[in-house]
FITIMI-654501 format. One line per 8 residues: for each residue x, y, z of C-alpha. Coordinates in pm, whole numbers, plus 32768, in hexadecimal, padded with zeros to 4 digits. Example, Ala and Ser with C-alpha at 12.3 -4.5 7.8 and 13.67 -1.06 7.14 Angstrom:
BEGIN
84CE/7E3E/830C; 8557/7F96/82CA
***
This chain:
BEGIN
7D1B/1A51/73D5; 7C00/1ADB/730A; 7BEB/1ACC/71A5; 7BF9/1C41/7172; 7D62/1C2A/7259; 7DF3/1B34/7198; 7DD1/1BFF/705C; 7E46/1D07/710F
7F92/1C4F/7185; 7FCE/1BE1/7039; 7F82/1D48/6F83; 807A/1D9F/70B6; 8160/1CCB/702F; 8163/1CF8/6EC6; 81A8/1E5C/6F14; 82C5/1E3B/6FD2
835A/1D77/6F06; 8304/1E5D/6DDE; 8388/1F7D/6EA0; 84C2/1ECE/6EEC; 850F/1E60/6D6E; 84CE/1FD5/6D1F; 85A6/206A/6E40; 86D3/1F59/6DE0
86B2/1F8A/6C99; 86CE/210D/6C96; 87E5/20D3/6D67; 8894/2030/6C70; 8868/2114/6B83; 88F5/2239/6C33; 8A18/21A2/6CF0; 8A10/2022/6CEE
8AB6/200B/6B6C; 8BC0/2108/6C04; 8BCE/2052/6D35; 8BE0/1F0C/6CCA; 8D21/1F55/6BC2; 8DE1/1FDD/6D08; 8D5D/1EBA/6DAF; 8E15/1DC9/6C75
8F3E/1EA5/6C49; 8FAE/1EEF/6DED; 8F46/1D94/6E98; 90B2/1D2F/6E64; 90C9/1CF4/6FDA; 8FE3/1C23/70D3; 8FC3/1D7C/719E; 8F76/1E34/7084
8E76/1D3C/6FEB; 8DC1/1D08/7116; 8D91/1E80/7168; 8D49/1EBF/6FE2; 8C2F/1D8E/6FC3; 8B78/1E10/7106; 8B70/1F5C/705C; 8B15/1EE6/6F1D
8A13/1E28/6FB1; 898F/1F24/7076; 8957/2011/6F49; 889A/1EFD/6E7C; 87C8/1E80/6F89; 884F/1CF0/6F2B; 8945/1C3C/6FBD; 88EF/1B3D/6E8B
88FF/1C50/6D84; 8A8D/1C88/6E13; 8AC2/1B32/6E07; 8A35/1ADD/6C9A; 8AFD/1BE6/6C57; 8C63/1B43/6D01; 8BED/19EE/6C37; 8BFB/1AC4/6AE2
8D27/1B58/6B52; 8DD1/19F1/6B71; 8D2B/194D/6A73; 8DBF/1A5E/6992; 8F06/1A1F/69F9; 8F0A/1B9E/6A8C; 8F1B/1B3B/6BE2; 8FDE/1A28/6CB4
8F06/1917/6D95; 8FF2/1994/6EA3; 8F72/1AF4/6E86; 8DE5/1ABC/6E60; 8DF7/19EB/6FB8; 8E08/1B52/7097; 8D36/1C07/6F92; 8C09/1B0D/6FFA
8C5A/1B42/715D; 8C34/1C94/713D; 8AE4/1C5F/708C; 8A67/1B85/7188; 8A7F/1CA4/7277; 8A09/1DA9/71BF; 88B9/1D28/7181; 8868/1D63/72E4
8843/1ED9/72CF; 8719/1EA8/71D9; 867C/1E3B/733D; 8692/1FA0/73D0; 861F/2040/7270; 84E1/1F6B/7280; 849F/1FC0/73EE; 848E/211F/73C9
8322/20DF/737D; 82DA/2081/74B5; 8331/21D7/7548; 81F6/2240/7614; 818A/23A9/760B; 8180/247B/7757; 8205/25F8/7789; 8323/2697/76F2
8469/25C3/7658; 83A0/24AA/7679; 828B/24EB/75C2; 832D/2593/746D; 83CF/241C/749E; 82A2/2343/747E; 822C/2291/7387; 8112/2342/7320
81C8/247B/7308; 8307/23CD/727D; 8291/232C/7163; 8193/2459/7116; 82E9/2525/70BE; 83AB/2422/703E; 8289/23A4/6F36; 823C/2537/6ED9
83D7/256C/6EB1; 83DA/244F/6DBD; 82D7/2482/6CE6; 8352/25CC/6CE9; 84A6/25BB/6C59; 842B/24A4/6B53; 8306/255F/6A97; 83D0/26AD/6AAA
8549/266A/6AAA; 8614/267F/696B; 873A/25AC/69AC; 873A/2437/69CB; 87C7/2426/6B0F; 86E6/24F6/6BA4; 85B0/2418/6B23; 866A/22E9/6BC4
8691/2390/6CEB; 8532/23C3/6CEB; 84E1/2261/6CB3; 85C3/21D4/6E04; 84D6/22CF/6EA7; 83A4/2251/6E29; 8437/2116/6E59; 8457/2165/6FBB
8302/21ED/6FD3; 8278/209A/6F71; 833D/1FFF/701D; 82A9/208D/7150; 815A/20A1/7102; 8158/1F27/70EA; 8233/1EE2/7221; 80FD/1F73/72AE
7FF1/1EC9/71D2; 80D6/1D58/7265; 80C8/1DD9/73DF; 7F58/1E5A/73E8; 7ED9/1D13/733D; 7F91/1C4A/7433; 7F7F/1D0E/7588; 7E69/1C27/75F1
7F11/1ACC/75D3; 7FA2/1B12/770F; 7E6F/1AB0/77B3; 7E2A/1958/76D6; 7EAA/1812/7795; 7F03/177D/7675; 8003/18BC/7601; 80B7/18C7/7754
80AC/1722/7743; 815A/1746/75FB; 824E/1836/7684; 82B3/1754/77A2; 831D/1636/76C4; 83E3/16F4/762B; 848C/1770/7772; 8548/1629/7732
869D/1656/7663; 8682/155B/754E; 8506/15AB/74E4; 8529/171F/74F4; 8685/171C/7438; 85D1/1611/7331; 84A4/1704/7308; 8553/184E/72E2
8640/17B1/71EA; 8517/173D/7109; 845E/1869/7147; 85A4/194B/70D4; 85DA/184E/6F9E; 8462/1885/6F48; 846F/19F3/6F2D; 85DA/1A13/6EC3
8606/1B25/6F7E; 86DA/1B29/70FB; 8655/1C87/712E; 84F1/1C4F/70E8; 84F9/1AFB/71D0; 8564/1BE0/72F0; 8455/1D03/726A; 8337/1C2C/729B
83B2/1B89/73FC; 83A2/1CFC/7474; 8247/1D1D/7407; 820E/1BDB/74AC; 82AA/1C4B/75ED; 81BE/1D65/75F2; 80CE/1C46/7690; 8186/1C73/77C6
8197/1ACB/77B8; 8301/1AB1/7738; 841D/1AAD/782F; 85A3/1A7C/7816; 8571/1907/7840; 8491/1912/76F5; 8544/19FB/7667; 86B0/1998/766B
86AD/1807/75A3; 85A1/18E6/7488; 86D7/19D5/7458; 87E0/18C5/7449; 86F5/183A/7346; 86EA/1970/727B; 881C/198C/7292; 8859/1827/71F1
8751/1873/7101; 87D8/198B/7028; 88D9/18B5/6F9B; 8786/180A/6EB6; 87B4/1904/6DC6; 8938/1924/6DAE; 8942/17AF/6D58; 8820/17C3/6C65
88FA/18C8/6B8F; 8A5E/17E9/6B9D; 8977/171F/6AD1; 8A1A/1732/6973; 8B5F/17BF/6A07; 8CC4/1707/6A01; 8D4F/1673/6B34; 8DDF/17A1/6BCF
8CB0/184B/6BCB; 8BD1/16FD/6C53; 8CC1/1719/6D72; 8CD1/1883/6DA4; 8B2B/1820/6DBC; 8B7B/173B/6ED2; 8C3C/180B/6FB8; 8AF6/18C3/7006
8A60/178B/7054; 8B6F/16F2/7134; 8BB2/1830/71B5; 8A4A/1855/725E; 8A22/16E9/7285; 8B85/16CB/7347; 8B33/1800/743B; 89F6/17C1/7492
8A55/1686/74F6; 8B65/16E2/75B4; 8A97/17F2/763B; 8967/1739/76A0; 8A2D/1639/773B; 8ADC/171F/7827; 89C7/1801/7881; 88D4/16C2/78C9
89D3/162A/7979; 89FA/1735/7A5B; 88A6/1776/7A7B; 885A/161C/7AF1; 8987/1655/7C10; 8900/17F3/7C79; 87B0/182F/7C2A; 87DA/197E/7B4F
869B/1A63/7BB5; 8698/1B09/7A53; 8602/19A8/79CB; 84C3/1A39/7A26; 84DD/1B98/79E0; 83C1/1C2A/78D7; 842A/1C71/77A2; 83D7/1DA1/76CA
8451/1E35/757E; 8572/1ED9/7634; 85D1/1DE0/7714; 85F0/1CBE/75DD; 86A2/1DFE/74FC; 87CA/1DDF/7642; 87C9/1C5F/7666; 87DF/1C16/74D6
88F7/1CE8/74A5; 89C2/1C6C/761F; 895D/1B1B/7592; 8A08/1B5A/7421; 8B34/1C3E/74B5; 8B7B/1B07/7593; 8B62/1A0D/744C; 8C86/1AD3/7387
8D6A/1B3C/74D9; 8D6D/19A4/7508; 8D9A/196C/7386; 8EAF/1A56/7351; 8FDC/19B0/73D7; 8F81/1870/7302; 8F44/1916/71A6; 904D/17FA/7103
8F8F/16DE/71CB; 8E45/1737/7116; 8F10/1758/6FBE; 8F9F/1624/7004; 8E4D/1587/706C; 8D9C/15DF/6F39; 8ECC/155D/6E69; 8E70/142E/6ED7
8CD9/142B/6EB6; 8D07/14B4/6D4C; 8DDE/13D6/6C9F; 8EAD/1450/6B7B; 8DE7/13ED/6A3E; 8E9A/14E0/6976; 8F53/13C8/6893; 8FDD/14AB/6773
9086/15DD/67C6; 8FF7/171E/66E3; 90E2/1806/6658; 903F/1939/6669; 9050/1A12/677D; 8EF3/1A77/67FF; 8DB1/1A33/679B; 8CA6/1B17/6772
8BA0/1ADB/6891; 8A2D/1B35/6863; 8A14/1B72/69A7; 8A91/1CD5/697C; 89AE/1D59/6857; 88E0/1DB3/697F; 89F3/1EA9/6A0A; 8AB1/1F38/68F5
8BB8/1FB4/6990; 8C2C/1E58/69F7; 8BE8/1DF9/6895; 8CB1/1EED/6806; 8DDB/1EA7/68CC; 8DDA/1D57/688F; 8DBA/1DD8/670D; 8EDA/1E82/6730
8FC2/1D7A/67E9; 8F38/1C88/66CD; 8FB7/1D76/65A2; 90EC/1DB1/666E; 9148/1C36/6660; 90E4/1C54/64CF; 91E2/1D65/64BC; 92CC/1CA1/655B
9285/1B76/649F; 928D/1C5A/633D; 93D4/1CA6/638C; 945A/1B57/63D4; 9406/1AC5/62B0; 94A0/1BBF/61F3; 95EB/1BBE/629A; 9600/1A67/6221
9566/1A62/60D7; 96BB/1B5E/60BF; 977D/1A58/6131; 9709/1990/603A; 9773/1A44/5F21; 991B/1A0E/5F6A; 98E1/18AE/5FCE; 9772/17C8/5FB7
9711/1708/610C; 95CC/162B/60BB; 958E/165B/6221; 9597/17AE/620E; 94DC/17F3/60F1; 93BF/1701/61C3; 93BE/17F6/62CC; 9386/18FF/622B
927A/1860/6177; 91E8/181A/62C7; 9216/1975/6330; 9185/1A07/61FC; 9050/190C/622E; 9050/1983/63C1; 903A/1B0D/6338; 8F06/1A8F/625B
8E6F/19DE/6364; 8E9D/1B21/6450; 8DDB/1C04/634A; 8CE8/1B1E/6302; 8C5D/1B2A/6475; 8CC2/1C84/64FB; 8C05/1CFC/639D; 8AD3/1C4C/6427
8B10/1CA3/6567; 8B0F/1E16/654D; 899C/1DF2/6449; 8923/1D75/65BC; 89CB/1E7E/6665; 8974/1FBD/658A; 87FC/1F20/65FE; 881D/1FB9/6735
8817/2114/67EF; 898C/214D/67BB; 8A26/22C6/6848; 8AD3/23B3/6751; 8C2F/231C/67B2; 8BC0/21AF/67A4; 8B36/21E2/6659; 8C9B/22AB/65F7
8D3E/218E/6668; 8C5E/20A8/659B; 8C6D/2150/6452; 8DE3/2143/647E; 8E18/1FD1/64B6; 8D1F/1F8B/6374; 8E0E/2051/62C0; 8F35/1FBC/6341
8EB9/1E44/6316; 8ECD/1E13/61AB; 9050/1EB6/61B7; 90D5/1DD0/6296; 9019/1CA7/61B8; 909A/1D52/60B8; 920B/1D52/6103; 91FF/1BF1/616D
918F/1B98/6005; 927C/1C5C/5FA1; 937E/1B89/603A; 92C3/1A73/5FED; 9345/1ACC/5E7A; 9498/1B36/5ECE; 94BE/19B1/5F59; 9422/1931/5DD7
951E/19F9/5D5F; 9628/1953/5E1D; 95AE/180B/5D95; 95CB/187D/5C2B; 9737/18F4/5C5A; 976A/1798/5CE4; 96BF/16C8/5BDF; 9735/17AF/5ACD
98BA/17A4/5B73; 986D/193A/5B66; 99B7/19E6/5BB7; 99E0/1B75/5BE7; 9AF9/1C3D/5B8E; 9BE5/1CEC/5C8D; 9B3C/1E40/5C8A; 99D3/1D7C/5C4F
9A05/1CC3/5DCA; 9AB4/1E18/5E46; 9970/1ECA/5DDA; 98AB/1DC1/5E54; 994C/1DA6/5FA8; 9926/1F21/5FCE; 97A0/1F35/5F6C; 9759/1E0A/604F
97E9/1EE6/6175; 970B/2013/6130; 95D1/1F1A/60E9; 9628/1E62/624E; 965B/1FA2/6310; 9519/2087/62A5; 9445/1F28/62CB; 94E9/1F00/645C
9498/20B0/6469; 9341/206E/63FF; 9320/1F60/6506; 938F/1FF5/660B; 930E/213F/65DA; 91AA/207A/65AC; 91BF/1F9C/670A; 924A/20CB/67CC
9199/21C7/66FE; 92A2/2295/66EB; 926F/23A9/65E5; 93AB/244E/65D7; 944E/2307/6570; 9307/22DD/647A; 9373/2422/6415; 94BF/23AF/63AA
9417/22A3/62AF; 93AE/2355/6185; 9513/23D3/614A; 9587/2292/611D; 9493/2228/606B; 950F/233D/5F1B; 965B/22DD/5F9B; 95F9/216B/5F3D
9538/21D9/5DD6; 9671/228C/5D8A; 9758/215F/5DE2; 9662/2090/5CDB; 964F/21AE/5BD0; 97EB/21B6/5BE7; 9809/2043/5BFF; 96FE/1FFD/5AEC
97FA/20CA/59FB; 9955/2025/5A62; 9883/1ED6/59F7; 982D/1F6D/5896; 99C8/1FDC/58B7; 9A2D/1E7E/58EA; 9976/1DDC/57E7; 9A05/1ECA/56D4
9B53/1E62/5768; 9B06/1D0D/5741; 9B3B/1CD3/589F; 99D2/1C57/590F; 98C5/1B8E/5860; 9762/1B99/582D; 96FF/1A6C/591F; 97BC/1B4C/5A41
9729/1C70/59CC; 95BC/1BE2/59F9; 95FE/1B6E/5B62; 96B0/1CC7/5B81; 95C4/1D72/5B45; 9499/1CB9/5C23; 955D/1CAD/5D44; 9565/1E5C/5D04
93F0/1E73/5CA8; 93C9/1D90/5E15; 94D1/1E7C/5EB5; 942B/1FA5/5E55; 92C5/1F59/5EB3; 9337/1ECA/601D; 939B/2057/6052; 9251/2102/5FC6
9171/1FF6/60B9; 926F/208B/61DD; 9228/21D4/6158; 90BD/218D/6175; 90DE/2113/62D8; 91AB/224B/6354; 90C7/2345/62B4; 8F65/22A4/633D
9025/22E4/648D; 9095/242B/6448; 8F37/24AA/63A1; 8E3C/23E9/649C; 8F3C/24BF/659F; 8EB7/25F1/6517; 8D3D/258F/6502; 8D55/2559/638F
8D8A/2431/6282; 8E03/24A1/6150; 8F5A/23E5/60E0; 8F41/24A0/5F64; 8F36/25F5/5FEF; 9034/25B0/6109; 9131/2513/601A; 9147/260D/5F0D
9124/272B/5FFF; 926A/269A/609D; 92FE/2637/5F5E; 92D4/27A1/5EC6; 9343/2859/5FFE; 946B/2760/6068; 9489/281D/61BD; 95D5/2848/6260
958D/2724/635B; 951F/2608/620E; 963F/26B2/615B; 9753/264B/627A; 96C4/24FA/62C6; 96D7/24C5/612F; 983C/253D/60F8; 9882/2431/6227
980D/233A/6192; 98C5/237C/601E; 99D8/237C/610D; 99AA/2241/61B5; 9920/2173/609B; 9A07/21DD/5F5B; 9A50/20D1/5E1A
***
């Protein structure tokens, strides 16, 4: 090769690689976020996660992209081990249909059908569409749809740039010399697994053997072991990014890994075994862009029909290569994984699932800093000092979490959805110090041998009800987002005021009569104050749900426009709840 060719190959290269990053990556942007959270939320099933990761992966152009993706789902605790196993096989086979994309630049021009197809004429469209639609279209979409087409475009032009720089190397000894040692299985699997690790890429590996098979030099024989090694090959990346990740996601990494390694195996060994017994004729058929398209993707549909049947073989497999170094068991739920500030819509799912278990976790603690109240448990009140510590930790990383997040290109609903867990983070940490002080309080009635009249615990008891029920409404009407039940909150939250105002003056009543002291009356009264606030941080939850709903955030305006009209609907739900909770 001349100098002036080898620039060429490697301009050839740069741009197809370019163009692919730009195609994937608009890709992404329009579906693969959207595709990706069906992808997390549907691949209950081995069926359904092997038909949703070759889909997945067939949108964003990466079987590794899919896979990083499963690791962050398991590392997260969002997804099982058992369920990312038919997710990767499902990756593994959708990369192949980035080989047809990239050999529609090889289409030749002649007459008719064939010649709006070519490559010249193809990418001349394609390339004028795109830059079209991203210097004049107004809406985001529309611009990204215009990059995957320039992406495309590029893409092209430098499967071309790769194929013309090369087309001579079919006549160079040493090229076709090369070639034949790699005819033989090990060396050709060893090279195209390098190769694949050195790009990072499965779908560029194959792009640039179909420029080299332009050269007319490459047959099956060649062909075949450079695939299996491709094939082996794209699991480089996956492992790099189980790097930092616990052990479910390190072995979620390796099922990509033994998965390839395992079928290729078994697949070489059968196919060269029966070569060796009947000649096969196709071992020296030539190979061209087309032809390598076919056998990659026969080649990978093979891999994951043989894989299927043993999907708890390769969990158990992995089990064994990744030991459990997991030594202390963490209480909290999920973690928040990095990998998904790059696709938001994973990110804010896992946001929400995260603020779901602080809900959850809120409202533990304060059903048993209640409990503390009628009789003290030291191990209580240390759980719900854990708790109350958990809820801390929780904000402290989803509020850093979501700075990352609100970095990025979010859509109108993901930043609704945003702005509504920002506000809801501080309630939830909020009622869980809340509770935190409702379980001091229980430690001052202890140490100060703090007893309550009759109608003081009756009052009590009936307060704690109405405090316990609008704080398990606001939960659930946050996790399911359920706004008719959200609805129902701010009614009992006056119901509760009013229960405070009336119980504040049967105090004042008591004293008078001599029949309470001041030391009650201080821990009275906290446990009130505490009481009262837990309903307006509901409040606040309910009515960021109710106003975000309606494309609008204003909690002062909603409130007293409710409060001053008291429609029929808060009027009923009130008179309910006098009902229900009465002293």
């Amino acid at each position: 090769m001349s100098f002036s060719q080898i620039i060429a190959l490697l301009s050839g290269v740069a741009l197809f690689l370019y163009g692919m990053t730009l195609m994937g990556d608009g890709m992404k942007k329009v579906a693969g976020n959207r595709l990706s959270l069906v992808l997390y939320r549907l691949s209950d099933t081995p069926l359904k996660g092997l038909v949703l990761g070759t889909a997945v992966t067939a949108v964003i152009q990466s079987s590794a992209a899919t896979s990083v993706m499963v690791v962050g789902f398991v590392n997260s605790g969002m997804m099982k081990p058992r369920q990312a196993v038919s997710v990767i096989l499902g990756a593994i086979l959708g990369t192949s249909i980035t080989g047809w994309i990239t050999s529609l630049s090889y289409l030749q021009g002649g007459s008719g059908l064939q010649q709006v197809l070519s490559t010249a004429t193809l990418s001349g469209i394609v390339a004028f569409t795109g830059i079209l639609l991203r210097m004049t279209a107004k809406k985001n979409r529309q611009k990204k749809v215009g990059d995957i087409l320039m992406g495309f475009a590029v893409l092209m032009f430098g499967m071309s740039m790769m194929s013309g720089a090369v087309r001579d190397l079919g006549e160079q000894p040493w090229f076709t010399s090369f070639l034949t040692s790699l005819s033989h299985p090990l060396p050709g699997i060893a090279v195209g697994a390098v190769f694949t690790g050195i790009l990072q890429s499965a779908s560029a590996a194959v792009g640039i053997l179909q420029a080299l098979s332009v050269t007319g030099a490459m047959t099956f024989e060649t062909a075949l072991p450079l695939l299996m090694g491709v094939a082996i090959g794209a699991s480089f990346p996956v492992l790099l990014s189980a790097l930092g990740a616990n052990t479910s996601g390190k072995r979620t990494a390796m099922v990509y890994l033994v998965s390839t390694a395992s079928s290729v195996m078994v697949c070489s060994a059968v196919f060269y075994i029966a070569n060796a017994c009947v000649r096969f004729s196709l071992m020296t058929a030539v190979m061209d862009p087309f032809a390598l398209a076919l056998v990659n993707m026969i080649l990978r549909l093979v891999m994951v029909l043989l894989l299927i049947p043993f999907t708890d073989v390769l969990e158990a497999v992995v089990n064994v290569l990744v030991k459990d170094r997991d030594k202390s068991t963490e209480r909290l739920v999920l973690h928040l994984e990095e990998r998904f500030i790059n696709h938001p819509a994973l990110a804010i799912e896992q946001s929400r699932l995260s603020i779901n278990a602080m809900a959850k976790s809120t409202y533990e603690a304060l059903a048993l800093s209640f409990d503390l109240i009628d009789q003290f448990d030291e191990k209580k009140f240390e759980k719900v000092e854990q708790l109350e510590s958990d809820v801390d930790k929780y904000e402290d990383s989803l509020g850093s979490y979501f700075v990352k997040l609100t970095g990025r290109e979010l859509t109108r609903e993901q930043n609704e959805a945003v702005s509504e867990y920002l506000h809801t983070l501080t309630d939830f940490e909020r009622i869980s110090d809340h509770a935190m002080d409702i379980a001091e309080s229980a430690v001052e009635i202890r140490d100060k041998n703090v007893s309550f009249s009759a109608e003081g615990k009756h009052e009590l008891t009936v307060i704690r009800a109405a405090v316990l029920e609008i704080v398990r409404m606001t939960t659930e009407a946050f996790i399911n987002q359920d706004l008719a039940l959200a609805h129902r909150v701010e009614p009992l939250e006056e119901r509760i005021d009013l229960l405070c105002d009336e119980m504040k003056m049967h105090h004042v009543e008591r004293l008078q009569k001599g029949m309470c002291t001041i030391a009650q009356g201080f821990v009275f009264n906290d446990l009130l104050t505490y009481f009262e606030r837990v309903g307006d941080h509901c409040s606040n939850v309910a009515v960021a749900m109710i106003e975000l709903n309606d494309d609008s955030f204003d909690t002062h305006r909603y409130l007293n426009q409710l409060k001053k009209a008291h429609t029929p609907e808060f009027q009923q739900c009130l008179e309910e709840y006098i009902k229900e909770f009465e002293l």
